[in-house]
C-alpha positions in Angstrom: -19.9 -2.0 28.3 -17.2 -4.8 28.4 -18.3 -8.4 26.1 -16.0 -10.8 26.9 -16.8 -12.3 23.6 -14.2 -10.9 21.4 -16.0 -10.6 18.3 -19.4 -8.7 20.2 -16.8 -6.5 22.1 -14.7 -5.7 18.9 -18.5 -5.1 17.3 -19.9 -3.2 19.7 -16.9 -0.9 19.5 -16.6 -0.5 16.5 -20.8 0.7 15.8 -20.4 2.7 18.6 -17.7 4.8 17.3 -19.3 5.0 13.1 -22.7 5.5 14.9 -21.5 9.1 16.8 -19.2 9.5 13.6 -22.4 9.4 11.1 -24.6 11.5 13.7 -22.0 14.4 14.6 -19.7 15.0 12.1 -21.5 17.0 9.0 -20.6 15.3 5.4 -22.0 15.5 2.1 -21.9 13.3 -1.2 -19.3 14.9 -3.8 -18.3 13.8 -7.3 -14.7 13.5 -8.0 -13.7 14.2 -11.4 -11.2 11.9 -13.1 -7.0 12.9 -12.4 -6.0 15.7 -14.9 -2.5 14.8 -15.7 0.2 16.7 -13.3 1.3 19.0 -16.5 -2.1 20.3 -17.2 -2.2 23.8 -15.8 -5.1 26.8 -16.0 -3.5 27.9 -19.4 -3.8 25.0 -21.0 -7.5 24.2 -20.3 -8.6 27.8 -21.5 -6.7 27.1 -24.8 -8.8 23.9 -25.0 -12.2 25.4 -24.2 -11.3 28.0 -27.1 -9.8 25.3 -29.3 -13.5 23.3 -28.9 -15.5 26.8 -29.2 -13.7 27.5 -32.4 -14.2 23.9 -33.6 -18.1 23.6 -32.8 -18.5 27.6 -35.2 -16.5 26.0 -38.0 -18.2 22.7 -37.7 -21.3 25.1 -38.0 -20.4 27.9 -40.4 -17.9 26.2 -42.8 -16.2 28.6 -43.8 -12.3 29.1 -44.4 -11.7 31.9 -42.0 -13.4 29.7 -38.8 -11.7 26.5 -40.0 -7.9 28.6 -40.1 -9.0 30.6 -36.8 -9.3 26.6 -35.3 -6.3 24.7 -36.8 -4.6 27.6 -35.5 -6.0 27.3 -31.9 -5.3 23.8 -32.1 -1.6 24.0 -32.9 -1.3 26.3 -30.2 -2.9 24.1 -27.7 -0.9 21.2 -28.8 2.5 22.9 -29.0 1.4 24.3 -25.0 0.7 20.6 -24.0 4.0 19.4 -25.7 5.9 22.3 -24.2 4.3 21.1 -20.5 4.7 17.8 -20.4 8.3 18.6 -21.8 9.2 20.7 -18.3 6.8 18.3 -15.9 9.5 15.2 -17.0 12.0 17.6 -16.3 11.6 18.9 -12.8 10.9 14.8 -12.0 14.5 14.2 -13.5 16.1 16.9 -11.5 14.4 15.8 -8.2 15.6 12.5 -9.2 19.1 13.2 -9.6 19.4 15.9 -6.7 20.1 13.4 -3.9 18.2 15.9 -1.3 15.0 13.1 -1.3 14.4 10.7 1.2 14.2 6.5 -0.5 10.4 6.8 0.1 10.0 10.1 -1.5 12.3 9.1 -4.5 9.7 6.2 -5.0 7.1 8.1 -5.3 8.3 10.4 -7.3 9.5 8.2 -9.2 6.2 5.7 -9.3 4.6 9.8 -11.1 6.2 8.7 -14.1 6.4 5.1 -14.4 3.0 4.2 -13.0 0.4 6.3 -15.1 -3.3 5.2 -13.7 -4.5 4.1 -17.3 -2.9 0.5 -16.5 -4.5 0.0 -13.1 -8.0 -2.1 -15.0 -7.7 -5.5 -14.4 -7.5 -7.2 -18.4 -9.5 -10.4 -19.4 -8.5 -13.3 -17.3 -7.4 -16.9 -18.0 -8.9 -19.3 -16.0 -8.9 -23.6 -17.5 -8.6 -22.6 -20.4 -11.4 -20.0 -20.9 -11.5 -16.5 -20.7 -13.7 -14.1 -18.1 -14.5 -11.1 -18.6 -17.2 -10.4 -15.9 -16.0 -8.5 -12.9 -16.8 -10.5 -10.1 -15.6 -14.0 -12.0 -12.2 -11.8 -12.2 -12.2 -10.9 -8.3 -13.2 -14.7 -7.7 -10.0 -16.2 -9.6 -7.5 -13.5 -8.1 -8.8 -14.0 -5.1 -9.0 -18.4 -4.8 -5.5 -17.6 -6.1 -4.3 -15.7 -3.5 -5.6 -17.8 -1.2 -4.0 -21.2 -2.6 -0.4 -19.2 -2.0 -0.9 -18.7 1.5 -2.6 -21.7 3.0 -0.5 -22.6 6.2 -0.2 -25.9 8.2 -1.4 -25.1 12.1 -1.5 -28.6 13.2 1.3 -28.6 15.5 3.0 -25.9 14.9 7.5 -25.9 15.8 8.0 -22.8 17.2 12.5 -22.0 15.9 15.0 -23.2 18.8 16.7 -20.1 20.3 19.9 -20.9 22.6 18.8 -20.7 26.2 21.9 -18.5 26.7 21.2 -15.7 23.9 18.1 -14.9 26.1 18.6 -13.1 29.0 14.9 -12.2 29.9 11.6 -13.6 28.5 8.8 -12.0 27.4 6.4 -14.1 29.6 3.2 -11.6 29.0 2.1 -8.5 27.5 -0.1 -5.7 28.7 -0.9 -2.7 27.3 -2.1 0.7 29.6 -4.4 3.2 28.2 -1.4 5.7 27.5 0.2 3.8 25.8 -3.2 3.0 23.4 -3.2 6.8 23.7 -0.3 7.9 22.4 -0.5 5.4 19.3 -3.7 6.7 18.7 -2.1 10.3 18.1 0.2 9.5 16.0 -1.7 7.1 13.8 -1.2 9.3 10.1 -4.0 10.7 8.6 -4.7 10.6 4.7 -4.2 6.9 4.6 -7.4 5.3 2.8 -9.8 3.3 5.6 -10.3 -0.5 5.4 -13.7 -2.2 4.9 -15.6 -0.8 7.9 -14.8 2.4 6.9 -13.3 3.8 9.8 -10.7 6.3 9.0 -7.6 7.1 11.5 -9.0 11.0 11.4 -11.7 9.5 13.2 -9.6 7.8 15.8 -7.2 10.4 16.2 -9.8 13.0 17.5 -11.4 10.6 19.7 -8.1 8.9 21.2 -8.3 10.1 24.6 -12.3 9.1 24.8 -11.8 5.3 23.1 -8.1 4.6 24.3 -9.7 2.6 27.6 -12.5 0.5 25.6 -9.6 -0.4 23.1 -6.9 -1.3 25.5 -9.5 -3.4 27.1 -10.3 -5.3 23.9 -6.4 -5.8 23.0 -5.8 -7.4 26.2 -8.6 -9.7 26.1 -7.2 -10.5 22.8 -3.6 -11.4 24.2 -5.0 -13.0 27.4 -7.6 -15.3 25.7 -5.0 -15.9 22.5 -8.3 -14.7 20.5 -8.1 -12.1 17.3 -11.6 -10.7 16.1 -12.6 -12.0 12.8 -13.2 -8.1 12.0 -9.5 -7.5 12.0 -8.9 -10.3 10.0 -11.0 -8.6 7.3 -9.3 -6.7 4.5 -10.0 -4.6 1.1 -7.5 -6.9 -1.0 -6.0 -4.7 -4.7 -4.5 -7.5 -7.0 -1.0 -5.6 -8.3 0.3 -6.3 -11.3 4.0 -7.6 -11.4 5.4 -8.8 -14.8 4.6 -11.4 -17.3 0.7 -12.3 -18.9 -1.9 -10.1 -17.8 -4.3 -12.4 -18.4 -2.7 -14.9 -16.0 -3.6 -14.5 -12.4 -0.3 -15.5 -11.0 1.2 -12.5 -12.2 -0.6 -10.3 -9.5 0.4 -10.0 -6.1 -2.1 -8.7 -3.6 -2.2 -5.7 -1.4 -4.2 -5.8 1.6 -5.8 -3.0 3.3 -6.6 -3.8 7.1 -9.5 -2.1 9.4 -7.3 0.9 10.8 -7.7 -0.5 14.7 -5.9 -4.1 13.3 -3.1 -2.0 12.5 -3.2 -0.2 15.9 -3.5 -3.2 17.7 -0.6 -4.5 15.5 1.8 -1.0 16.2 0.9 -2.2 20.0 2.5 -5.8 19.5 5.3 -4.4 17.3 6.7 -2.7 19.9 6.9 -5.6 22.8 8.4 -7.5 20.2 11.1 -5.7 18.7 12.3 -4.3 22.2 12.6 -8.2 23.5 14.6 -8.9 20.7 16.6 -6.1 20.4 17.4 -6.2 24.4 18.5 -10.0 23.8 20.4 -9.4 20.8 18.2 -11.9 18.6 17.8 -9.2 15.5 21.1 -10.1 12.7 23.0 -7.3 11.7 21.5 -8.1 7.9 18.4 -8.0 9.0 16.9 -4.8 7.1 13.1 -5.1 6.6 11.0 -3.8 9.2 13.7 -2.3 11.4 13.4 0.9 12.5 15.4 3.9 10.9 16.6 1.2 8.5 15.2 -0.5 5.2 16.0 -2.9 2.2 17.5 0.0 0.5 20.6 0.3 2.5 20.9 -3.7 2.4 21.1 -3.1 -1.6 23.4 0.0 -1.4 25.6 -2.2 0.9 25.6 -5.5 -1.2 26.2 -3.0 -4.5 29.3 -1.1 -2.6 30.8 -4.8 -1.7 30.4 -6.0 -5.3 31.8 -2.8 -6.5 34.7 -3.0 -3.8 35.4 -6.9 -4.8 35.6 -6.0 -8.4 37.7 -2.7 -7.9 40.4 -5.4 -6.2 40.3 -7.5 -9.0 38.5 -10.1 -7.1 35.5 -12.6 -8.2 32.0 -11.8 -7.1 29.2 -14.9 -7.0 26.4 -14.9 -5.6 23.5 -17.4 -4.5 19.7 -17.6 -4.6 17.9 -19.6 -2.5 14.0 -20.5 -3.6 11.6 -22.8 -2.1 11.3 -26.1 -4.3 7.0 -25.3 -4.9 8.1 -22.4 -6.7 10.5 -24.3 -9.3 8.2 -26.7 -9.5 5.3 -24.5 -10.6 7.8 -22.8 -12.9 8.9 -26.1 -14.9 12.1 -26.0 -13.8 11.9 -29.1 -11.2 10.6 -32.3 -13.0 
């Protein structure tokens, strides 16, 4: 049943949907085990039970032949671990270096050796001078921090001048049809982690001919009354480290993860948006970020080929960086 109040329609929806989820679909409480590393294999853990079998009957007998029996169970286990870890950095090097992978996948192959999980705990933190060591006092100064950095001004907003002539249609409206919240539903990817109402895009992708109507519905309310629900707005925020003092909370960058129907609704905008501007020719050829079948990756292998290229002719290559004057400012660098 339609509420035109965005926030009891988005609501409604969205307990509908986890209430048949929860009733239906069978599911049980596993424990996950903590990540083995990637070069651990089935070998390698039978030599370790053994290796602590043979240290618990010398630790009990104490005798010379159980005590040689385990140092040499242990050398063996070690040498196996060495001798794994050894060909697990390998085969990353050669899928490094064998230019078949895709920019996303060298990433994250990539991110398998840099990145190990033991420095994902968030240290001590600083905050006026003392230190805080309690959880929630952590997530409370990374998070008033975040918040500081993106406080916005929406008094009066100055929306950029575009030349009446670029433009040779305007996108007056936007409505969405139920095949089109269809077809986005389909494709949304399964295996990506849910946001804080826990409803995950398998979810949505089984039910996306049933809930496409009730969800186009609530998008165009949204875009005719100008209205987003304050449940889309919510998000399961991962403070990232980036360089510099760990104990400092400016050295972590956030990483928000959205309620999966906020990131349909957003797909469904994305594409009115980027086919007016592309039809009128408003996009710059440098423009990289967000575009489809492009990325920042060819931007850099472009600027590093024209560098290269300049200083193959024997010609001078300088370059300049533009900051906003808060950030020198906060950096000492502005008096």
């Amino acid at each position: 049943m339609r509420d035109n109040d965005i926030d009891s329609y988005a609501a409604n929806l969205n307990y509908t949907i986890t209430n048949l989820a929860s009733e239906y679909i069978p599911n049980k409480i596993v424990k996950i085990k903590p990540a083995e590393p990637s070069w651990i294999n089935a070998n390698i853990k039978q030599y370790i039970r053994k290796r602590k079998r043979a240290y618990r009957k010398a630790r009990r007998t104490n005798t010379d032949f159980n005590w040689r029996k385990f140092k040499t169970l242990r050398n063996k286990t070690v040498a196996l671990i060495r001798d794994a870890k050894r060909d697990f950095h390998d085969k990353i090097a050669s899928k490094l270096t064998n230019g078949e992978l895709s920019s996303k996948d060298w990433w994250t192959v990539l991110k398998t050796f840099i990145s190990p999980q033991s420095k994902t705990a968030i240290p001590p933190l600083e905050n006026n001078g003392s230190i805080c060591t309690d959880e929630n006092d952590k997530a409370n100064i990374l998070n008033n921090f975040f918040q500081s950095q993106s406080c916005q001004n929406n008094q009066n907003p100055v929306l950029p001048y575009i030349l009446p002539s670029a433009v040779t249609n305007e996108l007056n409206d936007i409505e969405f049809s139920r095949h089109e919240v269809e077809f986005i539903l389909k494709s949304l990817p399964i295996g990506k982690a849910s946001g804080p109402n826990n409803l995950s895009n398998r979810i949505l992708r089984e039910l996306s001919q049933e809930i496409s109507s009730p969800f186009c519905d609530l998008f165009n309310l949204s875009i005719n009354s100008g209205l987003v629900p304050s449940s889309y707005k919510e998000a399961n925020v991962c403070p990232i480290y980036k360089k510099g003092d760990r104990s400092s909370a400016s050295n972590y960058r956030p990483i928000s993860l959205l309620n999966s129907e906020s990131k349909l609704f957003e797909r469904l905008v994305f594409k009115y948006l980027y086919n007016h501007l592309r039809d009128n020719n408003l996009l710059s050829a440098l423009q990289s970020g967000f575009i489809p079948g492009d990325s920042t990756v060819n931007q850099l292998t472009y600027l590093y080929d024209t560098f290269c290229q300049a200083l193959d002719s024997g010609k001078e290559v300088r370059a300049v960086f533009v900051t906003s004057a808060k950030l020198l400012t906060e950096s000492g660098m502005m008096g």
